[in-house]
C-alpha positions in Angstrom: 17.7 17.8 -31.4 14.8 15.3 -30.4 11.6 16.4 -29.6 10.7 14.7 -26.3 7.5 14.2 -24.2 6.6 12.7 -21.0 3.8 11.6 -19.0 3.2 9.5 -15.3 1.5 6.5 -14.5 1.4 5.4 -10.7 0.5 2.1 -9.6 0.5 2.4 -5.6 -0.3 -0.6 -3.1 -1.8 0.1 0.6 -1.2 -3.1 2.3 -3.1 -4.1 5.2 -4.1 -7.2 7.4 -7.4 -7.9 9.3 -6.8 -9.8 12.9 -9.2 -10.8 15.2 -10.4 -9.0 18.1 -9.1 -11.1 20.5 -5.3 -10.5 18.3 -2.4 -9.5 20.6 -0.2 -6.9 18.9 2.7 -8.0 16.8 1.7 -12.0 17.4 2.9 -13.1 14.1 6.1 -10.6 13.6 4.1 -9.5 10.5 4.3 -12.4 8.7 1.7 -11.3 6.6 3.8 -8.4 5.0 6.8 -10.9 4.6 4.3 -13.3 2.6 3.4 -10.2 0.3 7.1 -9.4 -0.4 8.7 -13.0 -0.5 5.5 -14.3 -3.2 3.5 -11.6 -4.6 5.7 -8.3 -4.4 7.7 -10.2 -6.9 5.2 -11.9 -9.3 3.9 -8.5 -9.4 7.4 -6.5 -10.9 8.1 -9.6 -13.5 4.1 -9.3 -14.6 4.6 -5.3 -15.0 8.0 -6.2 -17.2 6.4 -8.9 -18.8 3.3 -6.8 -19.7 5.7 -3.7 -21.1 7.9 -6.0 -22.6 4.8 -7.6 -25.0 5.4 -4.6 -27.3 8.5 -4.1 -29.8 7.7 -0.3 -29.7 7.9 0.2 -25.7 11.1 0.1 -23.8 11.1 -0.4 -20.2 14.2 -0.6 -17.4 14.3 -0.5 -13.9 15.3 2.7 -12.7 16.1 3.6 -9.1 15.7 7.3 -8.2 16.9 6.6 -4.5 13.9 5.6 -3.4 14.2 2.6 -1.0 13.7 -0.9 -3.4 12.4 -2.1 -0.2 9.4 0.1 -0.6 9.2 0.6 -4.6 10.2 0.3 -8.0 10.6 3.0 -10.4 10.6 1.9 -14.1 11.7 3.8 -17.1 9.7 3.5 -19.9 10.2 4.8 -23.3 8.0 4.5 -26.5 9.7 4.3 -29.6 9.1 6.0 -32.8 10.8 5.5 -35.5 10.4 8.1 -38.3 
């Protein structure tokens, strides 16, 4: 039987936006948040693979826990050890 440890590592992001005071409500539909997921929400995941990925002796997958992709991304990662 393997021996097996484990530890956590969060990364989490608050978004926000800043309007003026003469701002409206819900002017811009929150284009703001769309502009977030459609450009950088998405560099962001690829850099965290990319970064993981660097290193024969770490493994890393996507793995959803039913958590809603919308609002994360859980990620499996293993190191390996060879003996």
């Amino acid at each position: 039987m393997t021996h097996r440890e484990e530890g956590e590592f969060s990364l989490q992001l608050h978004l926000s936006a800043e309007f003026p005071p003469d701002y409206e409500g819900d002017d811009d539909g929150y284009a703001w948040f769309e502009e977030f997921e459609n450009e950088l929400k998405p560099e962001l995941v690829n850099a965290v693979f990319a970064v993981l990925q660097r290193s024969p002796r770490w493994q890393a997958v996507a793995a959803p826990r039913g958590r809603d992709p919308e609002l994360g991304i859980d990620i499996d990662v293993k190191r390996v050890i060879r003996g």
